[in-house]
Backbone as JSON Lines, residues from 0, in Angstrom:
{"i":0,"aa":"X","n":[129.38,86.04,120.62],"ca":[128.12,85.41,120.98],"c":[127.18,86.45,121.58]}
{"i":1,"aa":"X","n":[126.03,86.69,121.25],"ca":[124.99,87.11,121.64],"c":[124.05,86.77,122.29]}
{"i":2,"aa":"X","n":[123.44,87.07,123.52],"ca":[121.74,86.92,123.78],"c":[120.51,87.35,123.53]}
{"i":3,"aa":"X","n":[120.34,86.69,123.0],"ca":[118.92,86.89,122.35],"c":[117.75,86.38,122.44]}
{"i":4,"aa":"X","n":[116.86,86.98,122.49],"ca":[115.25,87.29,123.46],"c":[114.56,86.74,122.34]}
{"i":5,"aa":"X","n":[113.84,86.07,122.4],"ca":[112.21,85.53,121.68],"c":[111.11,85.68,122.39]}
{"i":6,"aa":"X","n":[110.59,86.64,122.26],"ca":[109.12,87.33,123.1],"c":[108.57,86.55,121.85]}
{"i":7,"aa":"X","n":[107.19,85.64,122.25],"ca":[106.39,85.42,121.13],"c":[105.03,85.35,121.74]}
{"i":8,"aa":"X","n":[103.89,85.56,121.02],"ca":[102.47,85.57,121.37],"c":[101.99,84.62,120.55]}
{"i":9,"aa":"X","n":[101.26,83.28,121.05],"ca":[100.8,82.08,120.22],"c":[99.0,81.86,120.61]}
{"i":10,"aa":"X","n":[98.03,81.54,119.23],"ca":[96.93,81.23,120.19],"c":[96.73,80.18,120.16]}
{"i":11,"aa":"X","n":[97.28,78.73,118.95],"ca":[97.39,78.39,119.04],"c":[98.62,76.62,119.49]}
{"i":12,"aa":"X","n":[99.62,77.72,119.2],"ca":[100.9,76.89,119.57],"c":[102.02,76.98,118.28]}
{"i":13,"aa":"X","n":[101.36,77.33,117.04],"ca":[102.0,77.18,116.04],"c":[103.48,78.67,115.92]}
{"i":14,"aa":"X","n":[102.84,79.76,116.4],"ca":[104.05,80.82,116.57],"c":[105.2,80.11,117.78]}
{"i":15,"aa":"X","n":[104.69,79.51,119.0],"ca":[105.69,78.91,119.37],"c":[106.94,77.68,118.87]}
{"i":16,"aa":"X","n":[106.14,77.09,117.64],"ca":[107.01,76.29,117.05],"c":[107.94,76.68,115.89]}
{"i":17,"aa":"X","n":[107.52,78.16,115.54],"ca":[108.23,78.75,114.9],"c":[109.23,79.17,115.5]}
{"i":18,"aa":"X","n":[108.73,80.06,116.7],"ca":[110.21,80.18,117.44],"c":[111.21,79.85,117.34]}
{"i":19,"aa":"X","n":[110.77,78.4,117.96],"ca":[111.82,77.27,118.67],"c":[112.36,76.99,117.39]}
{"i":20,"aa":"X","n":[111.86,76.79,116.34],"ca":[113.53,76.62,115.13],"c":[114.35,77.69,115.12]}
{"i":21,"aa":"X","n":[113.7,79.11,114.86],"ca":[114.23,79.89,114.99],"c":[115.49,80.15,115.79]}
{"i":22,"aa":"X","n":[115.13,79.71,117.51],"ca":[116.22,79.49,118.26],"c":[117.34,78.78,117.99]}
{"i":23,"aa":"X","n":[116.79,77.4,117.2],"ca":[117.48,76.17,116.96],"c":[118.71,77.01,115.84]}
{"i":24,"aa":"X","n":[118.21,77.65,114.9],"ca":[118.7,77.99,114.11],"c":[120.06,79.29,114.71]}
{"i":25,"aa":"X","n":[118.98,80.15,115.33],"ca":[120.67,81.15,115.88],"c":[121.36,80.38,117.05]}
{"i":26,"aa":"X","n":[120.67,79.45,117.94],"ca":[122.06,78.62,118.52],"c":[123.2,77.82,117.66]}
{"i":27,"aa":"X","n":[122.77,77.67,116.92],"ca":[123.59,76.87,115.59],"c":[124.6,77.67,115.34]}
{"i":28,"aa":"X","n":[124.54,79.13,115.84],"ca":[125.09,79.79,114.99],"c":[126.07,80.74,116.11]}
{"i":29,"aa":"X","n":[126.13,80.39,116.96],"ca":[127.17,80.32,118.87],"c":[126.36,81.09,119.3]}
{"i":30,"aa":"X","n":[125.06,81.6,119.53],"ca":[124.62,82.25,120.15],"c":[123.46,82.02,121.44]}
{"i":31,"aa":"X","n":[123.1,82.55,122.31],"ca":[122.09,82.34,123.06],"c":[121.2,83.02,123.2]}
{"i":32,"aa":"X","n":[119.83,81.77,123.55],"ca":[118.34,82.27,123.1],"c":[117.33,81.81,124.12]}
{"i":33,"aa":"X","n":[116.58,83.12,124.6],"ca":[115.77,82.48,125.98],"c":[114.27,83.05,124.86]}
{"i":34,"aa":"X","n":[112.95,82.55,125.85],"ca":[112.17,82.86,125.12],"c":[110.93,83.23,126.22]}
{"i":35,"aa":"X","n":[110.35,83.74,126.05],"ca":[109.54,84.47,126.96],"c":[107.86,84.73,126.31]}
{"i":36,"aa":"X","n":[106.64,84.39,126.99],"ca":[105.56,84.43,125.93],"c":[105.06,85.62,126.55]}
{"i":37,"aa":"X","n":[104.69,86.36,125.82],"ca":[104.06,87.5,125.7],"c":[102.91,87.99,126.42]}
{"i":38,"aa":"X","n":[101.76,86.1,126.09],"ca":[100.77,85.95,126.52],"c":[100.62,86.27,127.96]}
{"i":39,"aa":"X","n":[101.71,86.01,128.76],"ca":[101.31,85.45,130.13],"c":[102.09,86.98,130.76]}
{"i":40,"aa":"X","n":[102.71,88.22,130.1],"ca":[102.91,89.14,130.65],"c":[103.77,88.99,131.88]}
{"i":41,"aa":"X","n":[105.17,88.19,131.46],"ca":[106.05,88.39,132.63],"c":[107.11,89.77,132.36]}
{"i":42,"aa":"X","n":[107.13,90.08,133.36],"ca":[108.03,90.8,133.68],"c":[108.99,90.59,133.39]}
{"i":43,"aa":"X","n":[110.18,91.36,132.72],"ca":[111.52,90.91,132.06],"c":[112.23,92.14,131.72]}
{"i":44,"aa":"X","n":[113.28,92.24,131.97],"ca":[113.91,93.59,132.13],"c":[114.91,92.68,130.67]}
{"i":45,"aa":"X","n":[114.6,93.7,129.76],"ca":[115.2,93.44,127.74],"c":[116.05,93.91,128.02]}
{"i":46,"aa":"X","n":[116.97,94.6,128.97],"ca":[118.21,95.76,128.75],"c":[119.32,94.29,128.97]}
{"i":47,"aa":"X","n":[119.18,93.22,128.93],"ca":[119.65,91.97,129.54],"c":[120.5,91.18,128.31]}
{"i":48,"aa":"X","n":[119.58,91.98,126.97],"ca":[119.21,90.75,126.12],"c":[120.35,91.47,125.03]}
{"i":49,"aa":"X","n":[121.2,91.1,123.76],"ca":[121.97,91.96,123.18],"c":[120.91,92.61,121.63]}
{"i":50,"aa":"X","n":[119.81,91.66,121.87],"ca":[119.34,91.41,120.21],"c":[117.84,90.82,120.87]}
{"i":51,"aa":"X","n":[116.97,91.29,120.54],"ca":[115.39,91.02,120.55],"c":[114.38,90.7,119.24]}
{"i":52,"aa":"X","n":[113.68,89.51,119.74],"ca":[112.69,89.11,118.42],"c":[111.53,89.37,118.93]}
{"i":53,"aa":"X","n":[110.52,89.58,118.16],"ca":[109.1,89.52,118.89],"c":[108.34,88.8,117.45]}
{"i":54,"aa":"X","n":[107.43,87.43,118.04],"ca":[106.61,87.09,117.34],"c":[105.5,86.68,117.41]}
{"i":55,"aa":"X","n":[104.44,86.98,116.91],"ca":[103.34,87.35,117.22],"c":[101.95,86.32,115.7]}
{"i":56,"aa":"X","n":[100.75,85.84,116.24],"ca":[99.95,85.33,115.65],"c":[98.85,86.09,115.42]}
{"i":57,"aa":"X","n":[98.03,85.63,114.61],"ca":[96.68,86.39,113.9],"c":[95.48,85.9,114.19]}
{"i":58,"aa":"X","n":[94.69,85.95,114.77],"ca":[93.3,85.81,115.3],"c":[92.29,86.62,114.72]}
{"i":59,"aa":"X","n":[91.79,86.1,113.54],"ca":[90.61,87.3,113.29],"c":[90.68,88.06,113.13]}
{"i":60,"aa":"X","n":[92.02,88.64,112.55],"ca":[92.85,89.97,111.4],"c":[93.43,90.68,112.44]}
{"i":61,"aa":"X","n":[93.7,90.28,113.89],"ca":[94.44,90.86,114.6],"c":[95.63,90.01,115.69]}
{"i":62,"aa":"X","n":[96.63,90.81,115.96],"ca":[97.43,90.35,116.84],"c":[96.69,90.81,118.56]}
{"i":63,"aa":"X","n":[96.93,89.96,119.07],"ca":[96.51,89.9,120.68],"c":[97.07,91.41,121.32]}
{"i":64,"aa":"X","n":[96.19,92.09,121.64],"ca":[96.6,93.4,122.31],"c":[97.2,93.31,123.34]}
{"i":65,"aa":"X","n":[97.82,91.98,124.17],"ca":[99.32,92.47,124.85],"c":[100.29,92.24,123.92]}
{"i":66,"aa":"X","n":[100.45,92.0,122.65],"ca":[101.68,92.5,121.67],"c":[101.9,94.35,121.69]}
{"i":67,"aa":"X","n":[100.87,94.69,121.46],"ca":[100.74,96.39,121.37],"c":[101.44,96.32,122.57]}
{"i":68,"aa":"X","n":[100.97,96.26,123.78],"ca":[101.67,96.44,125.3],"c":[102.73,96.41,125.66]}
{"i":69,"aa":"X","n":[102.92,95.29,125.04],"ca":[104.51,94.46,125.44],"c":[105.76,95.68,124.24]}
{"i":70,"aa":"X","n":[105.17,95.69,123.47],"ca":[105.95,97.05,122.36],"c":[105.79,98.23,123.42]}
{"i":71,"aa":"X","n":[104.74,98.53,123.54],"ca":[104.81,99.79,123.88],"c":[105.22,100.05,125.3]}
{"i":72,"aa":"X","n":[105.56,99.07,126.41],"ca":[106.22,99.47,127.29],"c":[107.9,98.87,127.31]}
{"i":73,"aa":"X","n":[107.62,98.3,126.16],"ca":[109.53,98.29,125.75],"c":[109.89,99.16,124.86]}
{"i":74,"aa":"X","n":[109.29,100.09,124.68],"ca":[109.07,100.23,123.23],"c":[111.33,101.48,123.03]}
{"i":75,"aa":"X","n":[111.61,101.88,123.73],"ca":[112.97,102.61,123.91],"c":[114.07,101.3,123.97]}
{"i":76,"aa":"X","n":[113.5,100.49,124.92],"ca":[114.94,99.16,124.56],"c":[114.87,98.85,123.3]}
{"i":77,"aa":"X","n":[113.73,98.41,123.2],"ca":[113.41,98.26,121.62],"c":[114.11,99.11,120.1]}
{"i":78,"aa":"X","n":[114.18,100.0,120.6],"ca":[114.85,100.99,119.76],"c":[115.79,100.9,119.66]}
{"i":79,"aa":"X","n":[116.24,100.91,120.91],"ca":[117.66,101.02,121.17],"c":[118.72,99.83,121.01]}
{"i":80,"aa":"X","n":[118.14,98.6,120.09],"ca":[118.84,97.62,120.29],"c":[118.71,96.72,118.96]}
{"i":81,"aa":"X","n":[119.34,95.56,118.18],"ca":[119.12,95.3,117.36],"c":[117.86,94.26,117.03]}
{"i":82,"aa":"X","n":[116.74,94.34,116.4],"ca":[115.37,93.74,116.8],"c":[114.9,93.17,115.36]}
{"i":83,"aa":"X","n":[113.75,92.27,116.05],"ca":[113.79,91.82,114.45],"c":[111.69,91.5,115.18]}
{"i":84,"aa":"X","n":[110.91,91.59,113.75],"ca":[109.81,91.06,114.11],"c":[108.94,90.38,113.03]}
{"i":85,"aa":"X","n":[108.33,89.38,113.76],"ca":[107.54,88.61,112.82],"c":[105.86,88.39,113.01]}
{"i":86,"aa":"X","n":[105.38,87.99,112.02],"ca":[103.97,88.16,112.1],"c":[103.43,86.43,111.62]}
{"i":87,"aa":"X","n":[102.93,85.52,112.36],"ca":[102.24,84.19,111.78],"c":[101.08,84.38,111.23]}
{"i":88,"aa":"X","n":[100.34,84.29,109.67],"ca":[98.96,84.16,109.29],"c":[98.82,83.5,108.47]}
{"i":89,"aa":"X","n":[97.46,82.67,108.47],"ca":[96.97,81.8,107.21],"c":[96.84,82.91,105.9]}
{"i":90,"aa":"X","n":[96.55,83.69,105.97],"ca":[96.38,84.59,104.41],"c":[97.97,84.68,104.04]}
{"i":91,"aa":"X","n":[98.81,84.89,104.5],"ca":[100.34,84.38,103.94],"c":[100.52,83.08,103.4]}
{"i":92,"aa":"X","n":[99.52,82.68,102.99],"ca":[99.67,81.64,102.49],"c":[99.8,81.68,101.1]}
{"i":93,"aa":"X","n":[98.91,83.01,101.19],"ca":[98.72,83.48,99.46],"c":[100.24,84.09,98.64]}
{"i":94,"aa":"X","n":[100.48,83.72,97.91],"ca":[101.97,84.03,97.44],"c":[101.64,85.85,97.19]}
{"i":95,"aa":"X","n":[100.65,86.36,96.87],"ca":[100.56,87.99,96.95],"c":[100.57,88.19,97.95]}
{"i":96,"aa":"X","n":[100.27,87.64,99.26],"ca":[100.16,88.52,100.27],"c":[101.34,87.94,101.54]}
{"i":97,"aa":"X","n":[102.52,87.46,101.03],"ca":[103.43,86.54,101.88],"c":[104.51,87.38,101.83]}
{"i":98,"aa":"X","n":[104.65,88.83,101.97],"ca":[106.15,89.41,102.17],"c":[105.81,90.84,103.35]}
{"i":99,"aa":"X","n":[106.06,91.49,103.91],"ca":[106.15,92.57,104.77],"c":[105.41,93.61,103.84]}
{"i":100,"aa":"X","n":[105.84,93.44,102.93],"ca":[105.4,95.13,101.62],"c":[103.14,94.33,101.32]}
{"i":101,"aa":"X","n":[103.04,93.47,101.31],"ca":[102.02,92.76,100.45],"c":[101.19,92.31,101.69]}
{"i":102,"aa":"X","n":[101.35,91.57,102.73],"ca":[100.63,91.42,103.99],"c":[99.69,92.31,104.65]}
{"i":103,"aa":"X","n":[98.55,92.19,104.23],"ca":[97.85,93.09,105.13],"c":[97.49,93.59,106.2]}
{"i":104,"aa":"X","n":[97.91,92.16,107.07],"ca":[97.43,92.26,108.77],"c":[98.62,92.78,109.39]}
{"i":105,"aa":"X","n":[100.1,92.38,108.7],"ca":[101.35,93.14,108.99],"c":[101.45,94.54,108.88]}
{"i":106,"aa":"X","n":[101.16,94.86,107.63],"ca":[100.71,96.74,107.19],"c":[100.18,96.96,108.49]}
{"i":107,"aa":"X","n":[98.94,97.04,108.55],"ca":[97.92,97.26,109.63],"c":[98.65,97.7,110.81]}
{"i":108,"aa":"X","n":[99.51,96.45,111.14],"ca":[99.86,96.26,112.86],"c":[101.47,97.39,112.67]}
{"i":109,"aa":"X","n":[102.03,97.3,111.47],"ca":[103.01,98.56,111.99],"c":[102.16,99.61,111.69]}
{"i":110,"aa":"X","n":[100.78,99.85,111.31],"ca":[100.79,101.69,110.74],"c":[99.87,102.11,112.67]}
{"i":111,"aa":"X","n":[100.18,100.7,113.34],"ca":[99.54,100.81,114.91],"c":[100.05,101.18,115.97]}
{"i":112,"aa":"X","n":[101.29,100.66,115.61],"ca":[102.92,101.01,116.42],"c":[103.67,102.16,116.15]}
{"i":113,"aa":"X","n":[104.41,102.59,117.2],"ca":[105.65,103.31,117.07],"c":[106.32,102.66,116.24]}
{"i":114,"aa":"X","n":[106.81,101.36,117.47],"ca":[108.32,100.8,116.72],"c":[108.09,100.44,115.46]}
{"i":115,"aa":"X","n":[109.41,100.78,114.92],"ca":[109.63,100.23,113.61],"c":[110.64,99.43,113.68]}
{"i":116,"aa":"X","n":[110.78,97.7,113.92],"ca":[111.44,96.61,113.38],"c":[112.32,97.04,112.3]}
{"i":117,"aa":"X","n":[113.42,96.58,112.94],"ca":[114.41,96.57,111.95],"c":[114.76,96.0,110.65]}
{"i":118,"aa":"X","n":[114.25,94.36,111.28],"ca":[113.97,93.42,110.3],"c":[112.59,92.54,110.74]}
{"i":119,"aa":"X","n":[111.98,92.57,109.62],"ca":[110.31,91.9,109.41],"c":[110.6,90.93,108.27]}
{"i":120,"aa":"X","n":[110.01,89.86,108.83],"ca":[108.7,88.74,107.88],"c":[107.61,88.56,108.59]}
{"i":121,"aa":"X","n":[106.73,88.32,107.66],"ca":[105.86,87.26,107.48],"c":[105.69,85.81,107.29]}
{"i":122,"aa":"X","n":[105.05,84.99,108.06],"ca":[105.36,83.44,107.85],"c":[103.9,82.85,107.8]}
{"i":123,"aa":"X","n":[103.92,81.92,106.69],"ca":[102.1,81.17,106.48],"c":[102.31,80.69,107.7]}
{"i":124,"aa":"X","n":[100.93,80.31,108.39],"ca":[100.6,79.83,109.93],"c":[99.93,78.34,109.4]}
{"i":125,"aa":"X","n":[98.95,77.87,109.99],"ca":[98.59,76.55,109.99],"c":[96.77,76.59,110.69]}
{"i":126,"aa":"X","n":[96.87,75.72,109.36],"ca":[95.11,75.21,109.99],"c":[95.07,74.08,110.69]}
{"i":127,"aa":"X","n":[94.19,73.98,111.94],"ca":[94.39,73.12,112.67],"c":[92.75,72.87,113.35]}
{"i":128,"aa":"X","n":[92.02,72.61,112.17],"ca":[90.95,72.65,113.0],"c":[90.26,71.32,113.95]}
{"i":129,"aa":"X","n":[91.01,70.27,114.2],"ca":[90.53,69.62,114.88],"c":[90.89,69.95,116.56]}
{"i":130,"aa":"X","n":[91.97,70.78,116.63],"ca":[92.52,71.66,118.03],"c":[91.43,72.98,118.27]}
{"i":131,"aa":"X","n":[90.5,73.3,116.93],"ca":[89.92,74.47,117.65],"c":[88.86,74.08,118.37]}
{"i":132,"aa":"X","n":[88.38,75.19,119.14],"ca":[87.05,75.27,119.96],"c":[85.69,75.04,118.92]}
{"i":133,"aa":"X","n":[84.72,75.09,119.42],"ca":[83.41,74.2,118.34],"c":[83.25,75.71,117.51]}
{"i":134,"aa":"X","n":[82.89,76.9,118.29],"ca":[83.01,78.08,117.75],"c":[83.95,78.92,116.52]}
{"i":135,"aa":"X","n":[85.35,78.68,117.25],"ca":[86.22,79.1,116.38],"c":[86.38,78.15,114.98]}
{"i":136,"aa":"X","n":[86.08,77.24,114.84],"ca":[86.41,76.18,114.18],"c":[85.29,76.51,112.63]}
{"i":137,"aa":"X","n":[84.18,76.89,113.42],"ca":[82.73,76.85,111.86],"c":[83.43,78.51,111.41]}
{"i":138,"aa":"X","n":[83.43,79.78,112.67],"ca":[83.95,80.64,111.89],"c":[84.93,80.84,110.91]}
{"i":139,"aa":"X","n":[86.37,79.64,111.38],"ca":[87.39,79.81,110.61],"c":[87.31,79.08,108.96]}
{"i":140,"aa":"X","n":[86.2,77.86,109.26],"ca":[85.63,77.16,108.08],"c":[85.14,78.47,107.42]}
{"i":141,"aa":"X","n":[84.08,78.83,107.62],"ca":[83.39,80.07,107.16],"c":[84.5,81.21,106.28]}
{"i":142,"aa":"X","n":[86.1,81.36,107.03],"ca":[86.35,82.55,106.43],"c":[87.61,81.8,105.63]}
{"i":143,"aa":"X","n":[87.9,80.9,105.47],"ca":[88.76,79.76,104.71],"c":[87.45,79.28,103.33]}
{"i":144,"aa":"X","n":[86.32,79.44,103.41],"ca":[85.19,79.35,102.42],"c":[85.47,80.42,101.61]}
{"i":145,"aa":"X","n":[85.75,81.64,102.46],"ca":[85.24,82.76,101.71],"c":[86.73,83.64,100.82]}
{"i":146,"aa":"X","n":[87.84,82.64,101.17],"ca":[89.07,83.42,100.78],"c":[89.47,81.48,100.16]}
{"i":147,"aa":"X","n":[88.49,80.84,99.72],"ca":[89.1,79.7,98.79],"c":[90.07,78.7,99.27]}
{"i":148,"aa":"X","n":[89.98,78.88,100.98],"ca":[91.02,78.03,101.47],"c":[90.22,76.41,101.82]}
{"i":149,"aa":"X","n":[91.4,76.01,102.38],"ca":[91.02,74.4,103.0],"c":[89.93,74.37,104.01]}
{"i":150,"aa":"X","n":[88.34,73.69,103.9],"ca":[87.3,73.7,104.42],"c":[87.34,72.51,105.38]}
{"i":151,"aa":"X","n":[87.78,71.61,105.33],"ca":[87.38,70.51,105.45],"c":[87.77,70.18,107.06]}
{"i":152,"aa":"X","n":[86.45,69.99,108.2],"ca":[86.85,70.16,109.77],"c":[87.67,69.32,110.06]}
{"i":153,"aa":"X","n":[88.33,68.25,109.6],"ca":[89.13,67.37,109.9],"c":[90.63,67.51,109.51]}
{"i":154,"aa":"X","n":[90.53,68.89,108.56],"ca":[92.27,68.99,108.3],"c":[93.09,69.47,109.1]}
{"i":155,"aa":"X","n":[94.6,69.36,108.72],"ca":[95.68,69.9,109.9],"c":[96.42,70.25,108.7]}
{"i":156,"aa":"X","n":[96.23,71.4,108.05],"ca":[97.12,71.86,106.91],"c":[98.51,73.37,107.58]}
{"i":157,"aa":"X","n":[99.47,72.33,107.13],"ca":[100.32,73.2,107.64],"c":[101.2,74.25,106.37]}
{"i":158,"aa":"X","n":[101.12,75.88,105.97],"ca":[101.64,76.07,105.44],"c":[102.58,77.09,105.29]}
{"i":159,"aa":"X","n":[103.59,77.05,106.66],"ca":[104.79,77.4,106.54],"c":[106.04,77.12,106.27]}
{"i":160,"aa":"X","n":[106.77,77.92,105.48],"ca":[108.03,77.48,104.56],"c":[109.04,77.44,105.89]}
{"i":161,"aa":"X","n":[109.58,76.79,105.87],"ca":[110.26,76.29,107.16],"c":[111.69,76.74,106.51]}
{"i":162,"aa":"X","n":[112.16,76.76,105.39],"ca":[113.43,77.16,104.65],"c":[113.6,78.77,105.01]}
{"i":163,"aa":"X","n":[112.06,79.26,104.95],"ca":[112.55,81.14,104.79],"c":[112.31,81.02,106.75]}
{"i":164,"aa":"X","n":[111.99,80.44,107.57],"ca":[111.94,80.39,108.7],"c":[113.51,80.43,109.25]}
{"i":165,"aa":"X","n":[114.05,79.22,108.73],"ca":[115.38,79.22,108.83],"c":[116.37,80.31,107.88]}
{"i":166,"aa":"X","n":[116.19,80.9,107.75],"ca":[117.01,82.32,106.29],"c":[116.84,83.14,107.87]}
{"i":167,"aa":"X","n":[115.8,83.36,108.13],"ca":[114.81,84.42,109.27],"c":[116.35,84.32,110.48]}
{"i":168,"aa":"X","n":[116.03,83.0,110.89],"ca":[116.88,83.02,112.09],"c":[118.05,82.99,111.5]}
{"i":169,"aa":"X","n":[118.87,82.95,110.61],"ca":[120.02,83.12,109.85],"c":[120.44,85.0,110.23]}
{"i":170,"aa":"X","n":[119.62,85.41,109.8],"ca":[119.42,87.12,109.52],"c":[119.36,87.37,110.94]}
{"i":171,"aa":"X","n":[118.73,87.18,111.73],"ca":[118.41,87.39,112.84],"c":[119.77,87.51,113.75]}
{"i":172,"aa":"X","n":[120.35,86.13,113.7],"ca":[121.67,85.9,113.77],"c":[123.24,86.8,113.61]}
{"i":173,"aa":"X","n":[122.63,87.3,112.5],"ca":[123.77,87.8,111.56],"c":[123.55,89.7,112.04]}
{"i":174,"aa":"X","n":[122.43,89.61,112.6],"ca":[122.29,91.52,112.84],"c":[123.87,91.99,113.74]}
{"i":175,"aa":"X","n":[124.25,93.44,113.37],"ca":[125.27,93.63,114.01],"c":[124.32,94.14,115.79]}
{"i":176,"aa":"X","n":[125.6,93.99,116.04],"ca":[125.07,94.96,117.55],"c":[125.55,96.21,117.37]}
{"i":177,"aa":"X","n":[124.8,97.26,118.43],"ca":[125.65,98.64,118.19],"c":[126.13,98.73,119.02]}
{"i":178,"aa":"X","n":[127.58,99.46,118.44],"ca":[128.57,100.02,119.33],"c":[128.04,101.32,120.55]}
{"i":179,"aa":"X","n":[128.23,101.19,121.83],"ca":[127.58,102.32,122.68],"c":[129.11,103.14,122.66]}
């Protein structure tokens, strides 16, 4: 049995619900899983943990710059341990752009980092525009116009594969630890 860390960064709630299967899924599997948000910058000593996830959401073609932080002042446990990372975005929705190699905002965010994740996906995120702010809501209409997606201010389109979510925490699960 292992412990294992879920650092995740959510803006709107939907990377946290990924998580939590995620968890659901490697407790299934005899292991233990605490989870810790990113957002709120607690303090947490990872040398604790046997196996680390970090998952992280997309805002306007970027991940929240305490993800960079939170990497880069773990960034040696991190290394040093078996890790896995994920990225939530609506453009993964697109079957070209839904794998680690094809994702653009994923490319991007490792050619930003040191670490290099051991194991990466990508997971489609969710439109939710009756939860956004009046602002975020016409921009995200606006850029869902302009990439052919769902316009309409009243939808709640959800489009993550919840099967490769669960494969994710399967794998996740299944990483060896290293021998010191």
């Amino acid at each position: 049995m292992s412990k294992i860390l879920i650092a995740y960064s959510t803006t709107d709630g939907h990377t946290l619900e990924i998580s939590h299967r995620l968890g659901s899924v490697i407790e299934q599997q005899g292991h233990s899983v605490s989870f810790i948000s990113i957002d709120e910058e607690v303090d947490i000593d990872l040398n604790q943990f046997d196996k680390i996830v970090i998952g992280a959401s997309i805002r306007y073609g970027k991940h929240s710059k305490k993800v960079y932080r939170f990497i880069e002042k773990n960034l040696s446990v991190l290394d040093n341990k078996p890790n896995a990372f994920f990225s939530v975005n609506v453009v993964a929705r697109k079957p070209e752009k839904n794998t680690p190699e094809t994702n653009p905002y994923l490319k991007k965010f490792l050619q930003q980092i040191q670490w290099q994740p051991k194991e990466l996906t990508v997971f489609a995120g969710k439109i939710d525009y009756p939860k956004y702010r009046f602002w975020d809501r016409h921009i995200i209409r606006l850029i869902m116009w302009m990439t052919k997606g769902p316009t309409d201010p009243n939808a709640v389109i959800e489009f993550t594969d919840w099967e490769q979510v669960e494969a994710f925490g399967q794998c996740i699960g299944k990483m060896e630890l290293k021998l010191s």
